[in-house]
C-alpha positions as CSV (number, residue, x, y, z in Angstrom):
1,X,-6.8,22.8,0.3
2,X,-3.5,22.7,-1.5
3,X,-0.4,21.6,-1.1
4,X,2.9,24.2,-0.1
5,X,6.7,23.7,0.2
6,X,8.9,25.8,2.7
7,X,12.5,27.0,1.7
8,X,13.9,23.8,3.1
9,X,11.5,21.1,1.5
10,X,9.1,19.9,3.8
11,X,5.5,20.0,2.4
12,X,2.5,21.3,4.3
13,X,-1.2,21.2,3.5
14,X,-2.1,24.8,3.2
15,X,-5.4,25.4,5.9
16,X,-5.7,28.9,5.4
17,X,-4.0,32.4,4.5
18,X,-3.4,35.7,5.6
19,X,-1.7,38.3,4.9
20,X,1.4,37.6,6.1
21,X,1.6,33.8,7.6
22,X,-0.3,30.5,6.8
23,X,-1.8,28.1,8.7
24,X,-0.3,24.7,8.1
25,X,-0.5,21.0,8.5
26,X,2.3,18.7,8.9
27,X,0.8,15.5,6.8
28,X,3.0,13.1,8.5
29,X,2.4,14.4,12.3
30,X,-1.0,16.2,11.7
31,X,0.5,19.4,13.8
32,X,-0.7,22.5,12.8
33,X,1.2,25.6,12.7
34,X,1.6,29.2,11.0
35,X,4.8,29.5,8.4
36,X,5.7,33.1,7.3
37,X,3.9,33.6,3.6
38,X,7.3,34.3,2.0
39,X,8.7,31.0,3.2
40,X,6.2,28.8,1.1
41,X,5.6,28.6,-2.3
42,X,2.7,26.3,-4.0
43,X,3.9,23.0,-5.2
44,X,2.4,22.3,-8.4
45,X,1.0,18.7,-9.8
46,X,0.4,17.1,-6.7
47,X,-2.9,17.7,-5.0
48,X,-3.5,18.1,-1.0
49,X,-5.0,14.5,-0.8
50,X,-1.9,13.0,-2.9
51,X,0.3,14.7,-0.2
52,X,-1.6,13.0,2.4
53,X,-1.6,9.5,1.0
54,X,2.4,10.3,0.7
55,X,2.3,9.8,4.6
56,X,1.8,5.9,4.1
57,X,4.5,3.7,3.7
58,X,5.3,2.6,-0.7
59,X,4.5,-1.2,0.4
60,X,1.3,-0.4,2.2
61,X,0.3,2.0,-0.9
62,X,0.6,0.2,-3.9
63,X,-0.9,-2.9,-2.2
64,X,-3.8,-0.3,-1.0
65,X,-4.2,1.4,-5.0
66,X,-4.2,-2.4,-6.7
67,X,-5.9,-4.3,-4.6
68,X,-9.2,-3.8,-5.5
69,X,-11.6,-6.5,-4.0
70,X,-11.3,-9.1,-1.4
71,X,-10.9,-12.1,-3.2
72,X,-7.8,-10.7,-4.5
73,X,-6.6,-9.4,-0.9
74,X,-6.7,-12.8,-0.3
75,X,-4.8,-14.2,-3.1
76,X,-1.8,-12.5,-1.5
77,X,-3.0,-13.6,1.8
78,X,-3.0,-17.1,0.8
79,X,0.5,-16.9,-1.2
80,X,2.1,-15.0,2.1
81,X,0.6,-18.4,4.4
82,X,1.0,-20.9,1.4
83,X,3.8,-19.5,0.2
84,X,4.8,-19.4,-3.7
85,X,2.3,-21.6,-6.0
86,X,1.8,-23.0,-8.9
87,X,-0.9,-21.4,-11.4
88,X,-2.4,-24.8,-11.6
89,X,-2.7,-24.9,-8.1
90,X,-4.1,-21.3,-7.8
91,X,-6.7,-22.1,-10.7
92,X,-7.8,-25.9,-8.4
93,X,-8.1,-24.1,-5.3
94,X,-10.1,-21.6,-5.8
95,X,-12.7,-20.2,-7.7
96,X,-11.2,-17.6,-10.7
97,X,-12.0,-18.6,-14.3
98,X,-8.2,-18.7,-16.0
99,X,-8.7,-15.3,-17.5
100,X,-9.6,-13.7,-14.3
101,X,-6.9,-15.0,-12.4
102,X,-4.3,-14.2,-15.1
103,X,-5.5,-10.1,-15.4
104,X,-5.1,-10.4,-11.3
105,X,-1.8,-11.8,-11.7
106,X,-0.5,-9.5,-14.4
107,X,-2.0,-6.2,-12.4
108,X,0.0,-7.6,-9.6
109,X,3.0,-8.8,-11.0
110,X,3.1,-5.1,-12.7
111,X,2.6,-3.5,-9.3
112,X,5.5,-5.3,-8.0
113,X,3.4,-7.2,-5.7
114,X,4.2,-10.4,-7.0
115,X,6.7,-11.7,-9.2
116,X,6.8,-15.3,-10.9
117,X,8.9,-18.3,-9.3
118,X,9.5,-21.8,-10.1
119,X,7.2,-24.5,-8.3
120,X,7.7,-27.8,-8.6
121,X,8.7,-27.6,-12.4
122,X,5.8,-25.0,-13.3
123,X,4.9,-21.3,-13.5
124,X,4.0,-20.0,-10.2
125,X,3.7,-16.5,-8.1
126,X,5.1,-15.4,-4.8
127,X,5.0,-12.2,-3.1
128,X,7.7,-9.9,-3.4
129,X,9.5,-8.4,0.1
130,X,7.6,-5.1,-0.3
131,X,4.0,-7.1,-0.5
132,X,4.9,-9.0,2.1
133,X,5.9,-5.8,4.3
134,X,2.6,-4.0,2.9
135,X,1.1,-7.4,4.2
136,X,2.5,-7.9,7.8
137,X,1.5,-3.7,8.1
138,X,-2.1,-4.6,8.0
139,X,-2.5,-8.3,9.1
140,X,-2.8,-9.0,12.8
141,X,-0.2,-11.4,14.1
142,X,-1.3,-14.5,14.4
143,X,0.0,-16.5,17.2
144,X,-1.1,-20.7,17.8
145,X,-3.1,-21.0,21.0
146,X,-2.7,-23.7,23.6
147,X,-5.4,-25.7,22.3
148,X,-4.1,-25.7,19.0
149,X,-6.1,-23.1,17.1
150,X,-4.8,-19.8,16.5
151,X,-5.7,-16.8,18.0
152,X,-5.5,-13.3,17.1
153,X,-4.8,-10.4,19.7
């Protein structure tokens, strides 16, 4: 599969050729449909599944390409509910060695996932607005029940 551009821009995941039309795919929609040959041309450097990740929103895909494990999922989960901490606190609560939490926080910061912030007189992380639109894209809301607890629907 490869990726094609008409004469006005729009890219297409090429399905299959003929002689004179292709079969296409609209990435973003998923609709299929046959473009005259002499309307596309091949886009070069950017492969079909490249195109295809380009359908998710820039929050939700650098959150998705550097987050690799869960315990660092939930470091930004805990810093979106928490809200901006201190690295002393990060290192107390919970269980990274200093170096591992500083090579999360650098990969982080780097991906503009989090950026550093003042707490309480000390070095700390918060999330930046696009991690914490990536965030509340794949988190359920979370709404308090009657009895107090809070329940997910």
């Amino acid at each position: 599969m490869k990726t094609v551009e008409d004469d006005t821009g729009r890219r297409y995941l090429l399905l299959r050729r003929s002689d004179n039309a292709s079969l296409v795919r609209d990435p973003e929609t998923g609709n299929e449909c046959y473009v005259q040959n002499d309307r596309l041309e091949a886009v070069d450097g950017e492969s079909a599944l490249e195109t295809a990740a380009g359908t998710v929103a820039d929050p939700v895909l650098t959150l998705l390409t550097n987050v690799h494990d869960a315990e660092t999922l939930g470091l930004l989960i805990e810093l979106a509910d928490r809200g901006p901490l201190g690295v002393r606190t990060l290192l107390d609560a919970y269980q990274f060695c200093e170096s591992d939490l500083h090579g999360r926080l650098t990969v982080l910061s780097a991906a503009g996932l989090l950026e550093e912030a003042d707490v309480a007189g000390e070095r700390g992380y918060g999330l930046t607005e696009d991690c914490e639109r990536a965030l509340e894209t794949i988190r359920p809301e979370i709404e308090p029940s009657n009895d107090g607890t809070a329940d997910t629907d």
